[in-house]
PDB file as gemmi writes it, atoms N, CA and C in Angstrom:
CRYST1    1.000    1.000    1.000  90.00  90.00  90.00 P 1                      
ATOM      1  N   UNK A   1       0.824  -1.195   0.000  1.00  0.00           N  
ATOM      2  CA  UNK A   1       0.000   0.000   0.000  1.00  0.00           C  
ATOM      3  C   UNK A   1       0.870   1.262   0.000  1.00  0.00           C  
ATOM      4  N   UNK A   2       2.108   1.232   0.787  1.00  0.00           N  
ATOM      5  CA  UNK A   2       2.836   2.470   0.824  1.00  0.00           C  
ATOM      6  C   UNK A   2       3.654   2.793  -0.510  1.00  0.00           C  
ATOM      7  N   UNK A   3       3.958   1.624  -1.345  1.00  0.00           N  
ATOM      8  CA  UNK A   3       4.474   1.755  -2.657  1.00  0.00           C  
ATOM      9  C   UNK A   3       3.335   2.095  -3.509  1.00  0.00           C  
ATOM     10  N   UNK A   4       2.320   1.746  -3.376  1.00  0.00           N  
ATOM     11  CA  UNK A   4       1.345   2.470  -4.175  1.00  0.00           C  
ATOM     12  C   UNK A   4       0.993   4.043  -4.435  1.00  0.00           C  
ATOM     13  N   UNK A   5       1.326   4.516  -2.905  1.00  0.00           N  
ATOM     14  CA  UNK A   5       1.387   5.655  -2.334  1.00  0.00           C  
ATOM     15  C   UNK A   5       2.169   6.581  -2.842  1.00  0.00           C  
ATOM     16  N   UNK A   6       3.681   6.134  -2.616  1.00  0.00           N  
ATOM     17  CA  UNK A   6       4.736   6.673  -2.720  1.00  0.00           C  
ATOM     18  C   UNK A   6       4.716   6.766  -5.027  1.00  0.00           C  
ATOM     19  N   UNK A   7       4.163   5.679  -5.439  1.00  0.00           N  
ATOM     20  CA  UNK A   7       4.054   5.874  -6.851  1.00  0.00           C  
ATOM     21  C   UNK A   7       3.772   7.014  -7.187  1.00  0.00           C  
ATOM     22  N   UNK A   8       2.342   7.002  -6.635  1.00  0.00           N  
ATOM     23  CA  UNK A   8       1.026   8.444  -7.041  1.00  0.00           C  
ATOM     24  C   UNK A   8       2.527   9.467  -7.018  1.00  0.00           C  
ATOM     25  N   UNK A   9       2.724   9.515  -5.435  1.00  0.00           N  
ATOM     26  CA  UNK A   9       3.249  10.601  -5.342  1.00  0.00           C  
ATOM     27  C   UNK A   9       4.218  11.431  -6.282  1.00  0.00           C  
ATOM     28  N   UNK A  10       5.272  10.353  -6.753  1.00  0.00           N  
ATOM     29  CA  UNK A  10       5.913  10.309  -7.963  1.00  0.00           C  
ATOM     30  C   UNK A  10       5.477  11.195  -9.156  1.00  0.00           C  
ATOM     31  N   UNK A  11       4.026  10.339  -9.370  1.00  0.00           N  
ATOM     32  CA  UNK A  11       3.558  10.640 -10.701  1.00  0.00           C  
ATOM     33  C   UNK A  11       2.933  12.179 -10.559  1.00  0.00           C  
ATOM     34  N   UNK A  12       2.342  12.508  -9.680  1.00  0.00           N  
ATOM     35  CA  UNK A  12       1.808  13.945  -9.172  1.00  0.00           C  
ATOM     36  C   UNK A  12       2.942  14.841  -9.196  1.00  0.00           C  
ATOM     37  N   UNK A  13       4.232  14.446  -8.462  1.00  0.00           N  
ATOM     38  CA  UNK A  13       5.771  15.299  -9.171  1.00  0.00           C  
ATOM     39  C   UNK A  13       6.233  15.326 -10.274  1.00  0.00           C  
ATOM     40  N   UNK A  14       6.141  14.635 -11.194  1.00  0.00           N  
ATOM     41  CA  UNK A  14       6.409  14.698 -12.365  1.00  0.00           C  
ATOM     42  C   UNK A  14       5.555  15.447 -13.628  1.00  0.00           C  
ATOM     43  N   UNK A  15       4.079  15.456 -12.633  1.00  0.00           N  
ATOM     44  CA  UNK A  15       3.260  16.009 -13.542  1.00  0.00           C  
ATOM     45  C   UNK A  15       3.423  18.013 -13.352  1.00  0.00           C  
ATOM     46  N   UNK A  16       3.566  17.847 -11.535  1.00  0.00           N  
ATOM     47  CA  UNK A  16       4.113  19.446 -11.491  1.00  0.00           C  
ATOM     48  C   UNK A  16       4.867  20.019 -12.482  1.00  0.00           C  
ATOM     49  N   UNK A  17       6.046  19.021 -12.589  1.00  0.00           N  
ATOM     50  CA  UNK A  17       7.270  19.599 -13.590  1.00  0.00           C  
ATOM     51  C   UNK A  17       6.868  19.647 -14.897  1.00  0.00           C  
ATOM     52  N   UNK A  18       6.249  18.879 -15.290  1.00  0.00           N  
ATOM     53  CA  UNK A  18       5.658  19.023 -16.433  1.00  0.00           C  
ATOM     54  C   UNK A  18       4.819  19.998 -16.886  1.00  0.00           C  
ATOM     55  N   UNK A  19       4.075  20.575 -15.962  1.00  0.00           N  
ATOM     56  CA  UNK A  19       3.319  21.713 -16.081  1.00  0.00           C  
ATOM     57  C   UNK A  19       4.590  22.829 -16.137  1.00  0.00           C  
ATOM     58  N   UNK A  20       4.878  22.727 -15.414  1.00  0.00           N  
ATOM     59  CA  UNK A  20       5.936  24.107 -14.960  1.00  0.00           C  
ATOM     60  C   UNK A  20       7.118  24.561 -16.369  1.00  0.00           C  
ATOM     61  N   UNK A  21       7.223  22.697 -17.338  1.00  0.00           N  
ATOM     62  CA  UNK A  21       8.106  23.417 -18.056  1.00  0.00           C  
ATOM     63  C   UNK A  21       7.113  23.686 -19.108  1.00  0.00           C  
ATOM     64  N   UNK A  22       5.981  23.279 -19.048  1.00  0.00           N  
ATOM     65  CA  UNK A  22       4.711  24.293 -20.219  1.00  0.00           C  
ATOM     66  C   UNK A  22       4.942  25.411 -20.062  1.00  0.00           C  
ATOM     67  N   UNK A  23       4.568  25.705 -18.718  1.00  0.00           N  
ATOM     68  CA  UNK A  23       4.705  27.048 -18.806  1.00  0.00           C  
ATOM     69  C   UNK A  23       5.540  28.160 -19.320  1.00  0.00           C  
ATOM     70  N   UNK A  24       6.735  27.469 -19.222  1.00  0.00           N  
ATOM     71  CA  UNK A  24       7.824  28.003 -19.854  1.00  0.00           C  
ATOM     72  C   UNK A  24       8.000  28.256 -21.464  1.00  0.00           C  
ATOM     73  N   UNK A  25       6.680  27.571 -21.825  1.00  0.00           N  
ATOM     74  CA  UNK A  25       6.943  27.857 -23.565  1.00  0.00           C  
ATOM     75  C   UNK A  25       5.402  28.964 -24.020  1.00  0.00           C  
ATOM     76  N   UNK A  26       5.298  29.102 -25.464  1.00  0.00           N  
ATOM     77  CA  UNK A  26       4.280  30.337 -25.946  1.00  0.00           C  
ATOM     78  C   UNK A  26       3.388  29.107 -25.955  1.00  0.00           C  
ATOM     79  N   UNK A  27       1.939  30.035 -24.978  1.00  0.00           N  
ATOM     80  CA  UNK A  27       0.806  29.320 -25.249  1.00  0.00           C  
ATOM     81  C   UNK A  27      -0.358  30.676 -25.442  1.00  0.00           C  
ATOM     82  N   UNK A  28      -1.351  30.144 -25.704  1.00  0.00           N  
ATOM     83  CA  UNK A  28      -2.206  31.153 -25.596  1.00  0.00           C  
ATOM     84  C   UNK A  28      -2.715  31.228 -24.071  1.00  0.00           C  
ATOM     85  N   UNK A  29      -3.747  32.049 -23.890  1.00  0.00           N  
ATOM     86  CA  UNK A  29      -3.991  32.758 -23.005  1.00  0.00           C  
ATOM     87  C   UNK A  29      -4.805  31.588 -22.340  1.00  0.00           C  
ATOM     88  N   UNK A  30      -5.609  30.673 -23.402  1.00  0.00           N  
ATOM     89  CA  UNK A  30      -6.819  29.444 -22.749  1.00  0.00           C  
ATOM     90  C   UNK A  30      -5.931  28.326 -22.753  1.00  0.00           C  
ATOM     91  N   UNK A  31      -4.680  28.422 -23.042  1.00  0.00           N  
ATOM     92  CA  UNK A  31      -4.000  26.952 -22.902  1.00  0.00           C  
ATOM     93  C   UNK A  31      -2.797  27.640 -21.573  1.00  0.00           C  
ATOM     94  N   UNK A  32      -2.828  28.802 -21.462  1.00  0.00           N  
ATOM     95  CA  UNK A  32      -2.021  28.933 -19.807  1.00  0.00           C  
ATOM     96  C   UNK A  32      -2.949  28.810 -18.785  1.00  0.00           C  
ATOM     97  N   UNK A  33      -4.295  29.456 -18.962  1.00  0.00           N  
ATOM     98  CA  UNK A  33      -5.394  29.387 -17.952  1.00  0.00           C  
ATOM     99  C   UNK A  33      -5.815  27.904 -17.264  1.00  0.00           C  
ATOM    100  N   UNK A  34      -5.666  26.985 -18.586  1.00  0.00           N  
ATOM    101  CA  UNK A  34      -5.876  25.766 -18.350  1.00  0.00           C  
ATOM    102  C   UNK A  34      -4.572  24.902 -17.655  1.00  0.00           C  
ATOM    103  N   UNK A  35      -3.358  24.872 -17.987  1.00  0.00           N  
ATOM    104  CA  UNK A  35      -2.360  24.805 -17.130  1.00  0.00           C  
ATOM    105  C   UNK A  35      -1.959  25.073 -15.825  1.00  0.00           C  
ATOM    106  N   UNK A  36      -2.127  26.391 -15.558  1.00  0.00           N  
ATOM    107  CA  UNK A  36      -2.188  26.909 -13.945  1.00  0.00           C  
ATOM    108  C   UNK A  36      -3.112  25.914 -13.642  1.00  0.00           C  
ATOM    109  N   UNK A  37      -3.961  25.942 -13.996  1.00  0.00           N  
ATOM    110  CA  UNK A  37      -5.363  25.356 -13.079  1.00  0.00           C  
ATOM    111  C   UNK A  37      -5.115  23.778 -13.118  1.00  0.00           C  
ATOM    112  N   UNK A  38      -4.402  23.311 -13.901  1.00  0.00           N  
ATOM    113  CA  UNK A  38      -4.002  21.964 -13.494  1.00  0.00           C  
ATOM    114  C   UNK A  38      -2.908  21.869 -12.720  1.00  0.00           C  
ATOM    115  N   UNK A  39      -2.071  22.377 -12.466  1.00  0.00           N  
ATOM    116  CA  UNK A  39      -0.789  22.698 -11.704  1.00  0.00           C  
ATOM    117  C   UNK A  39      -1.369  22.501 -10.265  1.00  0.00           C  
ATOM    118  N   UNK A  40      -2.261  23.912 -10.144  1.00  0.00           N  
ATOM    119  CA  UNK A  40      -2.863  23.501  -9.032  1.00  0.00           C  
ATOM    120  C   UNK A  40      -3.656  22.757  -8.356  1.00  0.00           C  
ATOM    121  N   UNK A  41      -4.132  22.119  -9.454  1.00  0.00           N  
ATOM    122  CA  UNK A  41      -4.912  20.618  -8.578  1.00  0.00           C  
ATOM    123  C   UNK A  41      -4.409  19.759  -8.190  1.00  0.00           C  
ATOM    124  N   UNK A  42      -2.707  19.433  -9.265  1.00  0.00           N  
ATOM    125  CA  UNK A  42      -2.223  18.310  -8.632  1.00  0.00           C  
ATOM    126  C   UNK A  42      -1.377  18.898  -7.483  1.00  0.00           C  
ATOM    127  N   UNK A  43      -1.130  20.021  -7.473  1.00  0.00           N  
ATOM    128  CA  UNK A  43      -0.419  20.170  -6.351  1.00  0.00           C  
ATOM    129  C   UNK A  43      -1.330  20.023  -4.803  1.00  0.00           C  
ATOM    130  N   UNK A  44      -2.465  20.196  -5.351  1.00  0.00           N  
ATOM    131  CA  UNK A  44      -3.664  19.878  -4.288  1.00  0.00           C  
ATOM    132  C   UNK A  44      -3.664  18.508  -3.711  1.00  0.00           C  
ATOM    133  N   UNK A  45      -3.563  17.635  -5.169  1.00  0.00           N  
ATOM    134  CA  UNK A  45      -3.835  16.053  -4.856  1.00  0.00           C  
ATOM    135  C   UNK A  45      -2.404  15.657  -4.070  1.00  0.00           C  
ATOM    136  N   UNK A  46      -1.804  16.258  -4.469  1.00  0.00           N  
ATOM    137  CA  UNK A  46      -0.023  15.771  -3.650  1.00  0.00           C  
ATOM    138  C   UNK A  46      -0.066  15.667  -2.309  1.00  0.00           C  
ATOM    139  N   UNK A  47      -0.324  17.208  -1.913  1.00  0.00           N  
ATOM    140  CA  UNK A  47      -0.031  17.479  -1.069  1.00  0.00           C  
ATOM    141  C   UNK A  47      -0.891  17.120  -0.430  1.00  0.00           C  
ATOM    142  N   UNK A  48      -2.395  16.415  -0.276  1.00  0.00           N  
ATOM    143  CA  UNK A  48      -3.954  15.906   0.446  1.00  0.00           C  
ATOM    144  C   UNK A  48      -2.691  14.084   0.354  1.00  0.00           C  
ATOM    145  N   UNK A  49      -2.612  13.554  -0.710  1.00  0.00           N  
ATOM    146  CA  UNK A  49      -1.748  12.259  -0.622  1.00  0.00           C  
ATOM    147  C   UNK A  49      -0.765  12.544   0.286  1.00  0.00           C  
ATOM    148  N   UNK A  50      -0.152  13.245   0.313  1.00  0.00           N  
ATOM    149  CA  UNK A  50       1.015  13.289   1.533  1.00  0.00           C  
ATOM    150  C   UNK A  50       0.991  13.607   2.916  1.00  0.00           C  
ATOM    151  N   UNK A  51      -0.501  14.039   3.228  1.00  0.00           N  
ATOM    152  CA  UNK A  51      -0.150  14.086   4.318  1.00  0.00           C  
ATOM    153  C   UNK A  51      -1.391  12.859   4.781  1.00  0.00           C  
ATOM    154  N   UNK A  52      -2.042  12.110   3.605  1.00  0.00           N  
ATOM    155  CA  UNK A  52      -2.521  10.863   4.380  1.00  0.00           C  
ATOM    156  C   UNK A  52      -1.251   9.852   4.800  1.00  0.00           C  
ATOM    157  N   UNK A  53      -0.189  10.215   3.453  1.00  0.00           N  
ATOM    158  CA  UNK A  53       0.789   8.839   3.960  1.00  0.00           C  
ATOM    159  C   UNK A  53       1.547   9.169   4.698  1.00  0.00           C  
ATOM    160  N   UNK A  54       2.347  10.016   5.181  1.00  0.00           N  
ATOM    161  CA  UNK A  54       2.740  10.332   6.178  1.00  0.00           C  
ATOM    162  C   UNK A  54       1.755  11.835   7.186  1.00  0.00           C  
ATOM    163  N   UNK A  55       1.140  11.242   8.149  1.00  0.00           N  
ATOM    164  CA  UNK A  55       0.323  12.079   8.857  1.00  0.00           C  
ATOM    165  C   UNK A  55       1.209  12.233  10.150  1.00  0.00           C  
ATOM    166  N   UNK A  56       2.391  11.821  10.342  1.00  0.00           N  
ATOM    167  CA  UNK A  56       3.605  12.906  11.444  1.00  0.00           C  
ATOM    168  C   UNK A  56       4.030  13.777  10.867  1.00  0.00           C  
ATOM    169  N   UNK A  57       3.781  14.851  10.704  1.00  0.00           N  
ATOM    170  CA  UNK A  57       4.689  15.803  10.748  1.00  0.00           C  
ATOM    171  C   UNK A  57       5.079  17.076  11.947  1.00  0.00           C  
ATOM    172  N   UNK A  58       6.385  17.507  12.228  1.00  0.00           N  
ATOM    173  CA  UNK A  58       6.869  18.533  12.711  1.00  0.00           C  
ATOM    174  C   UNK A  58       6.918  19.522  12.135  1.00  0.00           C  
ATOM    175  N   UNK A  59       6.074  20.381  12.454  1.00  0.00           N  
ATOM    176  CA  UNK A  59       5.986  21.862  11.720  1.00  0.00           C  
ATOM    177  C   UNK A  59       6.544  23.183  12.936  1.00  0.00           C  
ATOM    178  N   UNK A  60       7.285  23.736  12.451  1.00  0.00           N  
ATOM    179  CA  UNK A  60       7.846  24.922  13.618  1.00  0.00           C  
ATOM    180  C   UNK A  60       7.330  26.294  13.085  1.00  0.00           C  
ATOM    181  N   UNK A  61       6.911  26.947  13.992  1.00  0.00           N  
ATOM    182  CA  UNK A  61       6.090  28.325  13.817  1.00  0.00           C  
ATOM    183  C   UNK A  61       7.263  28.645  12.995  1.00  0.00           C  
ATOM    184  N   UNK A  62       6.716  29.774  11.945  1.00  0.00           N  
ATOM    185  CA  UNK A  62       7.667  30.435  11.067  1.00  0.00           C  
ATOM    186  C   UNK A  62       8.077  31.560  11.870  1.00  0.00           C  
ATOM    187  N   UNK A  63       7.053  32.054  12.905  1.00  0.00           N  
ATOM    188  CA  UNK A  63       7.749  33.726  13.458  1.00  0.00           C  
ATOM    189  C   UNK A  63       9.035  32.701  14.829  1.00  0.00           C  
ATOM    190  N   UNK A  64       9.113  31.839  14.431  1.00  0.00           N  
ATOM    191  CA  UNK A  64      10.467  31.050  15.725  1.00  0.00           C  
ATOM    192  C   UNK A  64      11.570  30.954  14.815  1.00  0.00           C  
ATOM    193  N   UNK A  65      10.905  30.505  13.408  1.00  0.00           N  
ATOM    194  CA  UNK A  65      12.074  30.289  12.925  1.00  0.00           C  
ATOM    195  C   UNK A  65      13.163  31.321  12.310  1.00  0.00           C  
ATOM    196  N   UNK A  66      12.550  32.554  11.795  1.00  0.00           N  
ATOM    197  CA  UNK A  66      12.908  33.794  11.589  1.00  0.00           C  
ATOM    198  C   UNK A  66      13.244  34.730  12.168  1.00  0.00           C  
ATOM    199  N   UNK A  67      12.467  34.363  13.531  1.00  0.00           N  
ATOM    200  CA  UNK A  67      12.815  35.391  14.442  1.00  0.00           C  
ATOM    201  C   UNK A  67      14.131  35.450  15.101  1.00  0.00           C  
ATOM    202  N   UNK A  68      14.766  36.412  14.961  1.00  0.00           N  
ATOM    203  CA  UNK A  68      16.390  37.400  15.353  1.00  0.00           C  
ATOM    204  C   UNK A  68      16.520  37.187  17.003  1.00  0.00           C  
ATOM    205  N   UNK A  69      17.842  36.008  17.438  1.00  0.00           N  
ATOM    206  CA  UNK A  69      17.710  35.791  18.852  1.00  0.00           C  
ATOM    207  C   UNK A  69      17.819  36.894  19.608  1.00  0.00           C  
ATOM    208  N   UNK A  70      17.402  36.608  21.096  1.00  0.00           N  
ATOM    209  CA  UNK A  70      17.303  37.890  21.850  1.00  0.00           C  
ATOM    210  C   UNK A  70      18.801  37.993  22.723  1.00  0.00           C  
ATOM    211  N   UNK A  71      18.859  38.771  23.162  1.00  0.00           N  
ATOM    212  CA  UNK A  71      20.143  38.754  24.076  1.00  0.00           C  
ATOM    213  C   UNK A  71      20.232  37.386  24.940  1.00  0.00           C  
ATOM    214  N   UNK A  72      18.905  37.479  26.041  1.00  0.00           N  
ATOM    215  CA  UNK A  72      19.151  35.928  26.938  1.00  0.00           C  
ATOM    216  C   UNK A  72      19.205  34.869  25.696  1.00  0.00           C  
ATOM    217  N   UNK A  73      18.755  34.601  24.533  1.00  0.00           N  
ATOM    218  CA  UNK A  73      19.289  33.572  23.666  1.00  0.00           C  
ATOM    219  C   UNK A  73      20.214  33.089  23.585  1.00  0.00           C  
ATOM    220  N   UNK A  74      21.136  33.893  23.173  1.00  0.00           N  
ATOM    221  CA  UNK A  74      22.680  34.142  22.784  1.00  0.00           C  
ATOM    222  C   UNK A  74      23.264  33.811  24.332  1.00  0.00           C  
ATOM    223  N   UNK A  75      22.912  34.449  24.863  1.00  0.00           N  
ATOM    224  CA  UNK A  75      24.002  34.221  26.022  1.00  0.00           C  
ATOM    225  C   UNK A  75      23.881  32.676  26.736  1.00  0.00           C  
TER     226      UNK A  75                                                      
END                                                                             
């Protein structure tokens, strides 16, 4: 089941890139509209697949991670 998983996942990355290097070439205006909008679905489906197959994750507040230590930090 997790190789099944880990496939999709694959194939949902490959399809990103694939979009992404469309984008990179002359399309019209209804064949970019239609691109974005697939870009973003699979990036939808990826990222909904990834966090069924792995549902641990560690996420750290971004204002901790950016944030400039204070004096008692440092010391």
């Amino acid at each position: 089941m997790i190789d099944e998983k880990l496939a999709r996942l694959r194939t949902h990355r490959n399809n990103i890139s694939r979009y992404r290097r469309l984008l990179n070439t002359r399309l019209t205006d209804f064949e970019r509209e239609f691109i974005e909008k697939r870009l973003s679905e699979e990036r939808s489906a990826m990222e909904r697949l990834a966090a069924s197959t792995f549902p641990l994750t560690f996420q750290m507040p971004v204002r901790e991670v950016y944030a400039t230590p204070t004096a008692e930090a440092v010391t």
